[in-house]
N, C-alpha and C positions, 0 to 999 in steps of 0.2 A: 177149326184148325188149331191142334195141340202141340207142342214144342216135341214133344215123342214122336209122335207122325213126320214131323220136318224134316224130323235128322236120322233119313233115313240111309240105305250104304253110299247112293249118290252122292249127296251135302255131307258127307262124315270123311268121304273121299277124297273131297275137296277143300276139303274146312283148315289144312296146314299146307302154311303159305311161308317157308324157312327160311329166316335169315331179312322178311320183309315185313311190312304192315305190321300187327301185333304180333308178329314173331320176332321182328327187328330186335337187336341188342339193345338198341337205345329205349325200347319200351318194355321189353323182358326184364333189364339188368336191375335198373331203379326197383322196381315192382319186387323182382323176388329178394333186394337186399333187406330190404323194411319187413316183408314178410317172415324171412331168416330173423331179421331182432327180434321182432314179433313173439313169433316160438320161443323163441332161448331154445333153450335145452329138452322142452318138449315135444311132444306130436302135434301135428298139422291134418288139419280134415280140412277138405276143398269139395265144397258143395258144389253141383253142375261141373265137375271136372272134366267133361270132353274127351279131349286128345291127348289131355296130358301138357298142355302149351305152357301150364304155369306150374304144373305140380310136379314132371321130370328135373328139369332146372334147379328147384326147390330140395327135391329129394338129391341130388346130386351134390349139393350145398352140406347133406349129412344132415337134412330135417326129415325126419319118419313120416309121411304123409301117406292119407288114403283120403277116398274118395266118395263120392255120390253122383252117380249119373241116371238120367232115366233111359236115356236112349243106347242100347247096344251095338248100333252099327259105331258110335263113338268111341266105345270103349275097344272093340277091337282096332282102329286106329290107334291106341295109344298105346294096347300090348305089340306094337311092332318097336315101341319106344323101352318098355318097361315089363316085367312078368307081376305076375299076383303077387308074386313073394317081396316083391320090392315095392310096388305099391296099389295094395289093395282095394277094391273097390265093390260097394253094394251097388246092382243096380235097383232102382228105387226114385221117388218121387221126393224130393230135398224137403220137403214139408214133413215130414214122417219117417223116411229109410232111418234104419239105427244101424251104427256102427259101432263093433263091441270094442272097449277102452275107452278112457278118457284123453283128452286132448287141451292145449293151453291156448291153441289158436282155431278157430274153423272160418274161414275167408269164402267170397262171394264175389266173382269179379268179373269186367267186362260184360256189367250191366244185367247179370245174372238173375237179380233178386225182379226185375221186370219181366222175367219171362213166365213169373205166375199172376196168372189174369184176374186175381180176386183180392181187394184188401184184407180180407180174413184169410185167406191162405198164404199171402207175402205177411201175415202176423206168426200164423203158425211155421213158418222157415224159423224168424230169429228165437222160437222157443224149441224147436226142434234144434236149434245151434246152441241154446243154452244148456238143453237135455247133455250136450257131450265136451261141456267144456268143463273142465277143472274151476273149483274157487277163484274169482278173480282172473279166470281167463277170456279173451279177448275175442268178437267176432267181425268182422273188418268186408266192409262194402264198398266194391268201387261200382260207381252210377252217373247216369249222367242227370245235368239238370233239366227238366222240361222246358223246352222252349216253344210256345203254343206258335201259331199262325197268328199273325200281326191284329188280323181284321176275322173275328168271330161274328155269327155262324158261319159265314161265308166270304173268300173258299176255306173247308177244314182239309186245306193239304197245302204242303210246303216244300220245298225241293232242300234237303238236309245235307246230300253232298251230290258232286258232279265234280270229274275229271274224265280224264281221256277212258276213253270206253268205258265207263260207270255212270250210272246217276243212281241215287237216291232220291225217292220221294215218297213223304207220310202223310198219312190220311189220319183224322183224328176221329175219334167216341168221346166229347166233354164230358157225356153226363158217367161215363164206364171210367173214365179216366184209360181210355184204352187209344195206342197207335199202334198202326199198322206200316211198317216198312218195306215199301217195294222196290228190290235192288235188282236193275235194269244193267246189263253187259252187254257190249256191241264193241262189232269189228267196225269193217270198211263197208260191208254189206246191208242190205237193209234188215236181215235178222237181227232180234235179239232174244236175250233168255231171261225170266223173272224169275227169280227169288224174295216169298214173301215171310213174312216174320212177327208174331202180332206180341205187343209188349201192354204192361200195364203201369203209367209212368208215375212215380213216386216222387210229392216234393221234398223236400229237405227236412223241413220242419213236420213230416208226417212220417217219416222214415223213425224220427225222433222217437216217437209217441211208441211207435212199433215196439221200439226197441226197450221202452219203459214198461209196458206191459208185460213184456217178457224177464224183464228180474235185469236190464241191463242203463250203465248210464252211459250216454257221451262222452269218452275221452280227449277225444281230436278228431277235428277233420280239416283236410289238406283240398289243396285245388287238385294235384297229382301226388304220383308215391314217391315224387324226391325231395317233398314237404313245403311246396308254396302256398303261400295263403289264400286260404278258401274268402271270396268277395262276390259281390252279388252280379260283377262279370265273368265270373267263373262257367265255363259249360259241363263240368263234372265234379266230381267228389269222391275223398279216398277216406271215409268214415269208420273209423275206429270204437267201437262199441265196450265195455267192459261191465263182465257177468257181477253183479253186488253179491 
């Protein structure tokens, strides 16, 4: 199961949700203002750019952004938002796609940098990000922090969210460092629909290491993007990397 095969025109259909969940103002607005400082005056590359849910807003702001997707049923979602000319995008595998120009910022978000299933190839993302940044420019991950199943080996699953017609529940690989998220939707009936999604989770301090092999040091990291202090009850992180 490939992240390309997922997102096919079904899930690409579905995947913008406006005005709510991660589309909502109050998690869009923080996000793309830090992003906007971020750039200054430069271009913006958004690896796995999707729908456009963070790079439209972005470009609207008067940041030059392009993109990287692998899956094309996504990107045509996003020209209902935006044309080529306004912000263009390879399709491509974010480990390797090149994008001609250079760039002062290329971001990673919404857990992004998980959706490539190998340590060696979530290596070669932040050296494919370093390939296109300018001197001293910036590559920026928002992730979340692993939180295992209490009692290992067994059970390696845990119920991650549940509200009114949703659950979530992940299965774990300790030794792959891989989960697997099965997101469960039901009405009043006894139907439901699964949607599955396999990640490979990255601690903190390994994200680090990534990020040193590839020519870059830690600048900051934040709990969110409206700059609270990252602590070890934090369940995500907004990691700021910079190119030496």
């Amino acid at each position: 199961m490939e992240h390309k095969d997922i997102w096919d025109t079904k899930a690409a259909e579905s995947y913008d949700t406006p005005g709510t969940g991660m589309f909502a103002p109050e998690v869009l607005g923080p996000m793309v203002d830090r992003l906007a400082e971020l750039a200054g005056s430069g271009r913006a590359l958004e690896l796995a750019i999707g729908t456009g849910r963070v790079a439209v807003p972005l470009s609207e702001r008067g940041v030059p952004v392009a993109g990287v997707e692998i899956a094309p049923p996504m990107v045509v979602q996003l020209r209902t938002r935006a044309d080529e000319a306004t912000i263009p995008v390879v399709i491509g595998d974010m480990t390797s796609a090149r994008v001609a120009g250079e760039f002062s910022l290329v971001f990673l978000v919404f857990n992004g940098i998980s959706n490539v299933l190998t340590q060696g190839e979530q290596i070669d993302c932040f050296r494919n990000a370093a390939r296109h940044l300018t001197p001293g420019g910036r590559f920026v991950v928002e992730l979340w922090v692993p939180e295992l199943p209490k009692v290992l080996p067994a059970p390696q699953a845990m119920v991650g969210r549940m509200e009114n017609g949703y659950m979530m529940v992940d299965t774990f690989d300790v030794v792959a460092q891989h989960v697997t998220s099965h997101h469960f939707r039901f009405g009043d009936g006894e139907a439901a629909t699964l949607f599955r999604s396999p990640h490979r989770y990255v601690w903190p301090s390994e994200l680090d290491l990534m990020g040193q092999l590839a020519g870059f040091d830690l600048e900051s990291r934040h709990a969110d993007w409206s700059g609270a202090t990252f602590t070890a009850a934090s369940t995500s992180h907004v990691s700021v990397y910079r190119l030496k």
